[in-house]
KOLGU-4560 file (N, C-alpha, C; in nm, 3 decimals, padded with zeros to 5 digits):
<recs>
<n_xx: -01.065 n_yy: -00.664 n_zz: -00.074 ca_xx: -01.049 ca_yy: -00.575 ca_zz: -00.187 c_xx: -00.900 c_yy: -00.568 c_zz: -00.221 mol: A seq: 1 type: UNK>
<n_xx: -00.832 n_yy: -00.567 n_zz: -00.359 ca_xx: -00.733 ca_yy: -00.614 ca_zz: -00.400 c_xx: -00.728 c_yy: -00.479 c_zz: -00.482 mol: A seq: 2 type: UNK>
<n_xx: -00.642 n_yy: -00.369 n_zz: -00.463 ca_xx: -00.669 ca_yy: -00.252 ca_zz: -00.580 c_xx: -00.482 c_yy: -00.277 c_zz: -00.627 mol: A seq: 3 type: UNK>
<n_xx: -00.462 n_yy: -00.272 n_zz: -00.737 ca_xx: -00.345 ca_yy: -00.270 ca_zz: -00.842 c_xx: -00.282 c_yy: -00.180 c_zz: -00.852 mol: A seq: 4 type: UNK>
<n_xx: -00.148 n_yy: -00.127 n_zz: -00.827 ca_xx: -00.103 ca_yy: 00.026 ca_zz: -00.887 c_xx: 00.012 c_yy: -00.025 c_zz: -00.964 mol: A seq: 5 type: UNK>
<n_xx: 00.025 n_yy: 00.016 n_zz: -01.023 ca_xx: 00.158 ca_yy: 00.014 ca_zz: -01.185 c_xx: 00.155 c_yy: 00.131 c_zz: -01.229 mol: A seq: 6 type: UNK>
<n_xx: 00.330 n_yy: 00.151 n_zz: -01.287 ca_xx: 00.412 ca_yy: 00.259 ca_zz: -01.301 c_xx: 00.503 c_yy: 00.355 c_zz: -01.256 mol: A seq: 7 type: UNK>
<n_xx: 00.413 n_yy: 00.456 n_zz: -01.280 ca_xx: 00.480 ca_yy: 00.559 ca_zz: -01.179 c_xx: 00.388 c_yy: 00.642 c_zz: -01.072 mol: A seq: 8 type: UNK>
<n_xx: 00.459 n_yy: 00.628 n_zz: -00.978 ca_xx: 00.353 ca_yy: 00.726 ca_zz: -00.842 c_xx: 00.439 c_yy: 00.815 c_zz: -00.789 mol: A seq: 9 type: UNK>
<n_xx: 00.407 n_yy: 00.911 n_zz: -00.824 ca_xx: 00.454 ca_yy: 01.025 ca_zz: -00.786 c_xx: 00.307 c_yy: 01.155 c_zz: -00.748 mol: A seq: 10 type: UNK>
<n_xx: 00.374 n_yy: 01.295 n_zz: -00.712 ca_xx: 00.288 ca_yy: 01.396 ca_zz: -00.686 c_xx: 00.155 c_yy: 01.416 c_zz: -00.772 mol: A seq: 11 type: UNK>
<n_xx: 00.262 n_yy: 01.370 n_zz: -00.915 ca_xx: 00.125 ca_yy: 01.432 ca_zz: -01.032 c_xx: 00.040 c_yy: 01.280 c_zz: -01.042 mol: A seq: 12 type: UNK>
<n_xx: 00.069 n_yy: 01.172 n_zz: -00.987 ca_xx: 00.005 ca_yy: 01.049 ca_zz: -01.055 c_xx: -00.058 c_yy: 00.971 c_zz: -00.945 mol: A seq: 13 type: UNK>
<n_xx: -00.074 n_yy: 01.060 n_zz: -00.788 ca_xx: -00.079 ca_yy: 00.979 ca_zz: -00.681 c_xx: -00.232 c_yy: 01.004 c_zz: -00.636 mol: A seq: 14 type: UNK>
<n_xx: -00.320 n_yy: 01.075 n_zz: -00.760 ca_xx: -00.442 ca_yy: 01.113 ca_zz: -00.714 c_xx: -00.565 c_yy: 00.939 c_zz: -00.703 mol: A seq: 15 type: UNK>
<n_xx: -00.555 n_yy: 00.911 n_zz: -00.777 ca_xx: -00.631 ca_yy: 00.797 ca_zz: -00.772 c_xx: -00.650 c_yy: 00.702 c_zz: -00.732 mol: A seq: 16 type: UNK>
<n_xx: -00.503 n_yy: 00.662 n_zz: -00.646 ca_xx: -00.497 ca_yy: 00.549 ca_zz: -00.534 c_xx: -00.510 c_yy: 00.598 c_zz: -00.421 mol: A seq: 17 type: UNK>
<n_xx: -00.531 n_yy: 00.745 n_zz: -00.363 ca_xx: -00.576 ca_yy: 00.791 ca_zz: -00.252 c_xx: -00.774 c_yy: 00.833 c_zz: -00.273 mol: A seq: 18 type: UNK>
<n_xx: -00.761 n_yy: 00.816 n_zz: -00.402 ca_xx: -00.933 ca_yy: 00.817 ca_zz: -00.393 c_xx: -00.981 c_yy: 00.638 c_zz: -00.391 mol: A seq: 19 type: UNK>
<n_xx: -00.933 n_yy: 00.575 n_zz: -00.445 ca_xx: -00.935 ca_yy: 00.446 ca_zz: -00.438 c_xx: -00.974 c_yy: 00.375 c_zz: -00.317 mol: A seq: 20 type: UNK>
<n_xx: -00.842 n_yy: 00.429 n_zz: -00.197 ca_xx: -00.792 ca_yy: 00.453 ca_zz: -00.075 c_xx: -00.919 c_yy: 00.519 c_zz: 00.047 mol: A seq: 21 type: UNK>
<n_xx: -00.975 n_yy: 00.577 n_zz: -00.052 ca_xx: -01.077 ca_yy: 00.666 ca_zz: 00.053 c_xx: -01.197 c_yy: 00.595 c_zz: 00.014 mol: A seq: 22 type: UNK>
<n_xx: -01.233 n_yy: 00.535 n_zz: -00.067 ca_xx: -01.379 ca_yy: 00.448 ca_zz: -00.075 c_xx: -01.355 c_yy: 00.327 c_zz: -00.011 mol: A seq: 23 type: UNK>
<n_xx: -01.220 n_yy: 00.256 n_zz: -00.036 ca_xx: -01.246 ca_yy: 00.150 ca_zz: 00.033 c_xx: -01.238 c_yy: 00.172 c_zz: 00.214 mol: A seq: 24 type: UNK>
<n_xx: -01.210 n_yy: 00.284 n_zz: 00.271 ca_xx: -01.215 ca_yy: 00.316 ca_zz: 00.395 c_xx: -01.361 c_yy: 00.340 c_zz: 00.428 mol: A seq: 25 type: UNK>
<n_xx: -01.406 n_yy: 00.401 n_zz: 00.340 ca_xx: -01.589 ca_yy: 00.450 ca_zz: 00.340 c_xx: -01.684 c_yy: 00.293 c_zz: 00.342 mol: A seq: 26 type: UNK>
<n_xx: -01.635 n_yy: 00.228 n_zz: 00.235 ca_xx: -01.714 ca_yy: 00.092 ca_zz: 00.252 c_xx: -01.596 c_yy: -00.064 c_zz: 00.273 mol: A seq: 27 type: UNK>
<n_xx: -01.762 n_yy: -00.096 n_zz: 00.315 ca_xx: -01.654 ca_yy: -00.271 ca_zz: 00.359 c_xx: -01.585 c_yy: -00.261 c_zz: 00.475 mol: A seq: 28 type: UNK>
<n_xx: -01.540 n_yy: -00.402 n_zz: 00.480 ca_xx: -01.473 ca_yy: -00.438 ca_zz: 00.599 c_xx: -01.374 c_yy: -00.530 c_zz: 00.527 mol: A seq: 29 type: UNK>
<n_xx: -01.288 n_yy: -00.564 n_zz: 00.623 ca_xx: -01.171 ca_yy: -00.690 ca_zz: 00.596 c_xx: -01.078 c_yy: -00.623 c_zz: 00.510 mol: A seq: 30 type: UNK>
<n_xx: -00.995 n_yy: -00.676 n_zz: 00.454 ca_xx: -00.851 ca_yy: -00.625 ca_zz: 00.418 c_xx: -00.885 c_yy: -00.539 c_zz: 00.286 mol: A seq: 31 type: UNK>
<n_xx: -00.794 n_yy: -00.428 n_zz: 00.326 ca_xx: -00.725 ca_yy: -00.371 ca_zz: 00.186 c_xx: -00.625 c_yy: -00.362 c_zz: 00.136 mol: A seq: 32 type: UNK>
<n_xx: -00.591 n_yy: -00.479 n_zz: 00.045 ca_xx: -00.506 ca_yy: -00.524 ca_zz: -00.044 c_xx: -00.438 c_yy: -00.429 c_zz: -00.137 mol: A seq: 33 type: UNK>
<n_xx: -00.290 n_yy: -00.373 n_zz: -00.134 ca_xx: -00.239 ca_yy: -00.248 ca_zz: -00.236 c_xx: -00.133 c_yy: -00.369 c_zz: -00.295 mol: A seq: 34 type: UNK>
<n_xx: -00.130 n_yy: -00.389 n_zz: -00.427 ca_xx: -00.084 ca_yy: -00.478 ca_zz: -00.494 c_xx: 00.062 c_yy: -00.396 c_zz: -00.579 mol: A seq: 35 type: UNK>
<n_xx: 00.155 n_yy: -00.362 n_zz: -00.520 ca_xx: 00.274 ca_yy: -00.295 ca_zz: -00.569 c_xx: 00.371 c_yy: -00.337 c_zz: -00.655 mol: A seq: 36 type: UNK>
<n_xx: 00.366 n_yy: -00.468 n_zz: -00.705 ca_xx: 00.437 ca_yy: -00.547 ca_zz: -00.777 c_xx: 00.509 c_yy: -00.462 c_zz: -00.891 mol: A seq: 37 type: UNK>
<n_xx: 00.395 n_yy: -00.428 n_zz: -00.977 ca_xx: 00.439 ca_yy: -00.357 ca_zz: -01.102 c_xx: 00.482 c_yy: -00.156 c_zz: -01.065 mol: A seq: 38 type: UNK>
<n_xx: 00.503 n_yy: -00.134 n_zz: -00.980 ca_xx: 00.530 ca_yy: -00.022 ca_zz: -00.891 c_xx: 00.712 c_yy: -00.007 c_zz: -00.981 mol: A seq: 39 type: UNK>
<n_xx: 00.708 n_yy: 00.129 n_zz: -01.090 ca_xx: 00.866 ca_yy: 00.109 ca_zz: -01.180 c_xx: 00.920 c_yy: 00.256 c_zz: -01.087 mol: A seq: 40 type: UNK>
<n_xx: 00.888 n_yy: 00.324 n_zz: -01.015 ca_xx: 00.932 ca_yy: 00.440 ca_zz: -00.990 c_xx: 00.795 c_yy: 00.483 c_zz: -00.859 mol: A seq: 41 type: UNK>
<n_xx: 00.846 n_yy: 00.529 n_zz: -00.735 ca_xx: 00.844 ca_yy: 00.620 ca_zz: -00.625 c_xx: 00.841 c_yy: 00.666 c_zz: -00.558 mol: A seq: 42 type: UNK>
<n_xx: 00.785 n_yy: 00.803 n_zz: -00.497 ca_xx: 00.838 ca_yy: 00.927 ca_zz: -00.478 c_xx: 00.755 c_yy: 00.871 c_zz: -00.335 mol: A seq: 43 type: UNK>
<n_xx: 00.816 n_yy: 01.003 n_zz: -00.204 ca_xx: 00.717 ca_yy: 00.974 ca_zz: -00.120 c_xx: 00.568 c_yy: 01.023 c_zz: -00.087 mol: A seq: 44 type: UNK>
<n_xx: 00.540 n_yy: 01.076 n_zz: -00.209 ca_xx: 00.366 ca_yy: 01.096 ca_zz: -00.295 c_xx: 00.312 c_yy: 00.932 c_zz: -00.223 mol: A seq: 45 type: UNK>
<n_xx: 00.358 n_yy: 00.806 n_zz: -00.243 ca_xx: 00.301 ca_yy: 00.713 ca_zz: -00.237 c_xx: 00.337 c_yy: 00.662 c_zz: -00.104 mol: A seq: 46 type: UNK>
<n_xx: 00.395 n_yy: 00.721 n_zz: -00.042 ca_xx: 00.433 ca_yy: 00.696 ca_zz: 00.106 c_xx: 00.296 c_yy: 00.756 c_zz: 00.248 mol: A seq: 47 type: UNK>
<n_xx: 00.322 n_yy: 00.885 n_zz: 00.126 ca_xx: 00.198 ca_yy: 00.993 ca_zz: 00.189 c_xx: 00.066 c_yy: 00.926 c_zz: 00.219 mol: A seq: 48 type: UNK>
<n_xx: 00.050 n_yy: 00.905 n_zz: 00.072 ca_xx: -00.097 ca_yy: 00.834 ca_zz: 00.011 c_xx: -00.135 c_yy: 00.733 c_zz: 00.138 mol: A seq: 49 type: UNK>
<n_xx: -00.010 n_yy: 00.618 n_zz: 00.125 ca_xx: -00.025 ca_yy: 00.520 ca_zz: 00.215 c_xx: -00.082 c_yy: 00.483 c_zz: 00.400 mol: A seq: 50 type: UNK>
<n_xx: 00.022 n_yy: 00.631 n_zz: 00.417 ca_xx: 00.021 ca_yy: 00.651 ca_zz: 00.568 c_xx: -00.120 c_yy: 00.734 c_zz: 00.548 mol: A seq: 51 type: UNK>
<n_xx: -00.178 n_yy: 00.792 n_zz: 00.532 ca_xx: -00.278 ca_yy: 00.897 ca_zz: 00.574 c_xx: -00.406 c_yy: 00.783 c_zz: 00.544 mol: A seq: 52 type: UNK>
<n_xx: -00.386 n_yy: 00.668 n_zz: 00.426 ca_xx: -00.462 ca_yy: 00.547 ca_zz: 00.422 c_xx: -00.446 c_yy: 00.468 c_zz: 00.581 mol: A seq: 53 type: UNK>
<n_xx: -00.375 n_yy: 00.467 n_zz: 00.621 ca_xx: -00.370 ca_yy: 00.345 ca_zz: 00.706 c_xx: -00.431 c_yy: 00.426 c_zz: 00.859 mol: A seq: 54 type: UNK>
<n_xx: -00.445 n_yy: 00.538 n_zz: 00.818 ca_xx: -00.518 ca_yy: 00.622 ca_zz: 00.969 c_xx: -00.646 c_yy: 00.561 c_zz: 00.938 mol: A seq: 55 type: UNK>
<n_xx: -00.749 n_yy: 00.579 n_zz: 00.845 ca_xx: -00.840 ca_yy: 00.497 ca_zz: 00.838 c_xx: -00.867 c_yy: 00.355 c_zz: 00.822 mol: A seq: 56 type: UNK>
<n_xx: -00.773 n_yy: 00.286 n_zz: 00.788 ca_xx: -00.811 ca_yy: 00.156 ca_zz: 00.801 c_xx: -00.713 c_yy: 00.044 c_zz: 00.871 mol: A seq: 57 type: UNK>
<n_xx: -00.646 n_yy: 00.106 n_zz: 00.923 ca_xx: -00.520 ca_yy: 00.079 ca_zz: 01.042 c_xx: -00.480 c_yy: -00.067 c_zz: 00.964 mol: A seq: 58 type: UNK>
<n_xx: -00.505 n_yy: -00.197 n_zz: 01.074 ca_xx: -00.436 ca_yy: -00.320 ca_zz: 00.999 c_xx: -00.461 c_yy: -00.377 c_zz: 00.878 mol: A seq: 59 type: UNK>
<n_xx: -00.615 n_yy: -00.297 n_zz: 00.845 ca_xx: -00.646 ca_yy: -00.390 ca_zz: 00.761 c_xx: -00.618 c_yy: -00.290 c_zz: 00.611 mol: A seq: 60 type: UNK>
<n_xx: -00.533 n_yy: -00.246 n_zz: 00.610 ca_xx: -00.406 ca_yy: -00.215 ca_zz: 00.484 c_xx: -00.316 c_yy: -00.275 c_zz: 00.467 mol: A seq: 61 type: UNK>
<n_xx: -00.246 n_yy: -00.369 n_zz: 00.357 ca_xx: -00.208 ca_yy: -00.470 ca_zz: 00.317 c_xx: -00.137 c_yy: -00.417 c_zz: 00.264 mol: A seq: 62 type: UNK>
<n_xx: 00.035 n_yy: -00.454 n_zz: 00.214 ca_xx: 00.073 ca_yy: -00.396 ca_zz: 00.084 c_xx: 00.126 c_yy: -00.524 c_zz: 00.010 mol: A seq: 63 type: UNK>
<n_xx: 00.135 n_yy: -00.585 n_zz: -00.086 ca_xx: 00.129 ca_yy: -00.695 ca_zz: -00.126 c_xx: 00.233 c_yy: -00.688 c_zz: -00.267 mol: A seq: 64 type: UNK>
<n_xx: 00.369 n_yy: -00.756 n_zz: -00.211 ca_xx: 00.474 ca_yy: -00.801 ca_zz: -00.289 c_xx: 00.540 c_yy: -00.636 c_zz: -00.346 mol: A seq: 65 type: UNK>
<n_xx: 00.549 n_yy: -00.537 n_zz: -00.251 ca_xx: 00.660 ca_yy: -00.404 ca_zz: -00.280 c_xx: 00.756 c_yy: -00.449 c_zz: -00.379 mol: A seq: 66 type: UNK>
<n_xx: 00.735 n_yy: -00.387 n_zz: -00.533 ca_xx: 00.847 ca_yy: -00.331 ca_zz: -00.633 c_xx: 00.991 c_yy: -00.280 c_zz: -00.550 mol: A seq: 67 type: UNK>
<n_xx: 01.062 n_yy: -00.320 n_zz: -00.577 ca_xx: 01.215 ca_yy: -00.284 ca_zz: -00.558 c_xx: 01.236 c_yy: -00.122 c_zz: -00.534 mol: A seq: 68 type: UNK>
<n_xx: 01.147 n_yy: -00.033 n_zz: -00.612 ca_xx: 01.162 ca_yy: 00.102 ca_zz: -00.566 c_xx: 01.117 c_yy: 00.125 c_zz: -00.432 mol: A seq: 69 type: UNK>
<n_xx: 00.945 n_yy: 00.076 n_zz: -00.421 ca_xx: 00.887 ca_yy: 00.094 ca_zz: -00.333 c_xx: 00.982 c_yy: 00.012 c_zz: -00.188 mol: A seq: 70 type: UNK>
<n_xx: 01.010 n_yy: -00.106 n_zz: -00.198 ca_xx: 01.063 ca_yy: -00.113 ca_zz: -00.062 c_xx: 01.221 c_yy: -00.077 c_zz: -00.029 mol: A seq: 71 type: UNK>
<n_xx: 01.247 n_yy: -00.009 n_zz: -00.160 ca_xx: 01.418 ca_yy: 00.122 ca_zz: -00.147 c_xx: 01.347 c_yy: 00.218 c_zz: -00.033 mol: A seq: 72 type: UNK>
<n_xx: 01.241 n_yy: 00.225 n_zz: -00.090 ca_xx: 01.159 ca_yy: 00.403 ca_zz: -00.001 c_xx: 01.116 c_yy: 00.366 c_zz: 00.088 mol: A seq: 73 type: UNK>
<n_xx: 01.067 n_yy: 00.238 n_zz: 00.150 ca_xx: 01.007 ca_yy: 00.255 ca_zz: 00.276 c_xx: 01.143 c_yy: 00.236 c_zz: 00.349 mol: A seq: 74 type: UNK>
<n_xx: 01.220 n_yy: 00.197 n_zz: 00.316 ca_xx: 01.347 ca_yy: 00.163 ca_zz: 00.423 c_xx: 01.417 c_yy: 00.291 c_zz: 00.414 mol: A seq: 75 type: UNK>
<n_xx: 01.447 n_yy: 00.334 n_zz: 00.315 ca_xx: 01.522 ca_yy: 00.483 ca_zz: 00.315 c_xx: 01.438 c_yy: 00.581 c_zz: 00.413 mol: A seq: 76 type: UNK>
<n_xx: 01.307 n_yy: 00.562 n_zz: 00.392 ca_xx: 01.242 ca_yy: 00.647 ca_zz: 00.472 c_xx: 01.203 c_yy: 00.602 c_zz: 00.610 mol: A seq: 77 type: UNK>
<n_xx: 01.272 n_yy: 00.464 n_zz: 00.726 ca_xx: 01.263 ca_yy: 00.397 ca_zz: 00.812 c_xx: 01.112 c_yy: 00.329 c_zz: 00.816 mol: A seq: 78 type: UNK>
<n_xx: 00.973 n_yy: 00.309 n_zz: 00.733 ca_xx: 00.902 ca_yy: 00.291 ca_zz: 00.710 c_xx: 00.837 c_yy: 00.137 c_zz: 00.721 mol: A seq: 79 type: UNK>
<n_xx: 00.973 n_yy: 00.058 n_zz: 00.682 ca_xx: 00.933 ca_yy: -00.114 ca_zz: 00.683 c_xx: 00.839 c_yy: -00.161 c_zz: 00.800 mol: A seq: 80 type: UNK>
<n_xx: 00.871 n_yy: -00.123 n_zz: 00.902 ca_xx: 00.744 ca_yy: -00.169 ca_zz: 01.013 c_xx: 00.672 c_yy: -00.123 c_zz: 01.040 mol: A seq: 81 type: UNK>
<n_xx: 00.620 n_yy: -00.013 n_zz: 00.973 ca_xx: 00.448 ca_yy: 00.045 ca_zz: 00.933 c_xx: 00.368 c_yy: -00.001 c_zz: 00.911 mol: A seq: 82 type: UNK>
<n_xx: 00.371 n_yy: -00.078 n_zz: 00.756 ca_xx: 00.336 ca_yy: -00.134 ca_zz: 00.697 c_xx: 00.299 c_yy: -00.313 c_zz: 00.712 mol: A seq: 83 type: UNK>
<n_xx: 00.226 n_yy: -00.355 n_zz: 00.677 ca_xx: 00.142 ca_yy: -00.488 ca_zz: 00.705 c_xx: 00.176 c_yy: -00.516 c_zz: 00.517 mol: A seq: 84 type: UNK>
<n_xx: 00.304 n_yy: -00.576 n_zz: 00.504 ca_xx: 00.394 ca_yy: -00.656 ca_zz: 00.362 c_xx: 00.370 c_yy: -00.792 c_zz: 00.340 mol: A seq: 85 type: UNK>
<n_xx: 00.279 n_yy: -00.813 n_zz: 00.258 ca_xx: 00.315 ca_yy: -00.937 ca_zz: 00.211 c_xx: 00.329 c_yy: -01.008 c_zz: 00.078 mol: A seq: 86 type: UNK>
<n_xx: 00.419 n_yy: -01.104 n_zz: 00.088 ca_xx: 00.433 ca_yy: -01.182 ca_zz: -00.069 c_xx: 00.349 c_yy: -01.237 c_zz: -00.144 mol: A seq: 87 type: UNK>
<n_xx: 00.246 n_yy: -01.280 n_zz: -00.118 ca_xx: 00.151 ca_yy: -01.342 ca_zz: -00.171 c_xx: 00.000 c_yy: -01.281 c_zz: -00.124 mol: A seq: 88 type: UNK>
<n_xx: -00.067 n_yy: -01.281 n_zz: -00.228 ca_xx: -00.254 ca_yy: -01.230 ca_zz: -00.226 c_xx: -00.303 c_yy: -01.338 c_zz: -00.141 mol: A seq: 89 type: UNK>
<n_xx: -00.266 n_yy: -01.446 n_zz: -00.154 ca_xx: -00.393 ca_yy: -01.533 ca_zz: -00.054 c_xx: -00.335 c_yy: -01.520 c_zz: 00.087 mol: A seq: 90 type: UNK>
<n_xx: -00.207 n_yy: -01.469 n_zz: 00.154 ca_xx: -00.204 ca_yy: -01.427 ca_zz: 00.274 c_xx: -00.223 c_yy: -01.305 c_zz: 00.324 mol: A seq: 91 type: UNK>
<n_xx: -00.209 n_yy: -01.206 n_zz: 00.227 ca_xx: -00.270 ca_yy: -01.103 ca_zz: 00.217 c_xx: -00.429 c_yy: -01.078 c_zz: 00.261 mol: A seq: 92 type: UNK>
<n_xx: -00.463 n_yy: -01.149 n_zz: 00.224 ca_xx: -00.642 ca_yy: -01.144 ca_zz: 00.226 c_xx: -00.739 c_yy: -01.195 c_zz: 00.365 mol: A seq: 93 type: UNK>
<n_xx: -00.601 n_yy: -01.313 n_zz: 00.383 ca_xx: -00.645 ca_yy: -01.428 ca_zz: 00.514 c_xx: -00.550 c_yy: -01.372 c_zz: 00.599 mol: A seq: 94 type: UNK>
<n_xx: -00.478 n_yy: -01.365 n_zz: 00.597 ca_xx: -00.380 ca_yy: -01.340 ca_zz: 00.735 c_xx: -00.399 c_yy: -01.179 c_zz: 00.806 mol: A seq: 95 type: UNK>
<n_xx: -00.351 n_yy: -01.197 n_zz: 00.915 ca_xx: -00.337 ca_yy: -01.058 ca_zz: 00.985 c_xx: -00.209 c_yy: -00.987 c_zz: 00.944 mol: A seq: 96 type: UNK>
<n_xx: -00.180 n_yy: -00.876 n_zz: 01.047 ca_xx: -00.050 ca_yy: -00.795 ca_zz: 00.948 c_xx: 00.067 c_yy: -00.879 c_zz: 01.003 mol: A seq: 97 type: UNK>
<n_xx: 00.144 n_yy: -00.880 n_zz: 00.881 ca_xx: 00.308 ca_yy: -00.892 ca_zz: 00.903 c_xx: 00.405 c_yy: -00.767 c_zz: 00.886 mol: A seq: 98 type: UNK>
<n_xx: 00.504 n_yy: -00.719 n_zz: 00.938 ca_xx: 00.530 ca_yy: -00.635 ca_zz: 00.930 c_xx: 00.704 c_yy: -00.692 c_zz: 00.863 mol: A seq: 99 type: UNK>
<n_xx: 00.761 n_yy: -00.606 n_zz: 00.809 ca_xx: 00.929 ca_yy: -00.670 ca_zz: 00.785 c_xx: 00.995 c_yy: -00.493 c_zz: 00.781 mol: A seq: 100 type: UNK>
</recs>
């Protein structure tokens, strides 16, 4: 599962990728793909979202090609080796976690 976020994620805008977040924990198996590319702005609303995601689905949360904001915030926030980062969707999908 490959879910897309673009724009802005913040407090008021971070409702739908944690419901997103919570079905794909409810169903399926194998990776969940967070596709951050187009990610123009944020907050740690999407940090939150992320970590309280990855209690349910531990490795198999993906974050795939972090926007320049997003990987300002995971490092500002010591965060980079939480996370299972990668550059490309087809290693994303096939591979296990990488962490950076």
């Amino acid at each position: 599962m490959v879910l897309f976020v673009a724009g802005e994620i913040d407090l008021d805008s971070a409702e739908p990728l944690r419901l997103a977040l919570d079905e794909a924990t409810r169903s399926g198996r194998g990776p969940v793909v967070v596709d951050l590319s187009a990610v123009l702005f944020a907050d740690t609303a999407i940090v939150n979202t992320l970590l309280r995601a990855r209690s349910g689905l531990g490795d198999r949360l993906r974050l795939l090609a972090p926007s320049w904001p997003v990987l300002r915030l995971l490092r500002i926030l010591g965060m980079g080796g939480v996370f299972a980062i990668h550059t490309g969707r087809a290693a994303a999908l096939r591979d296990g976690p990488v962490h950076v």
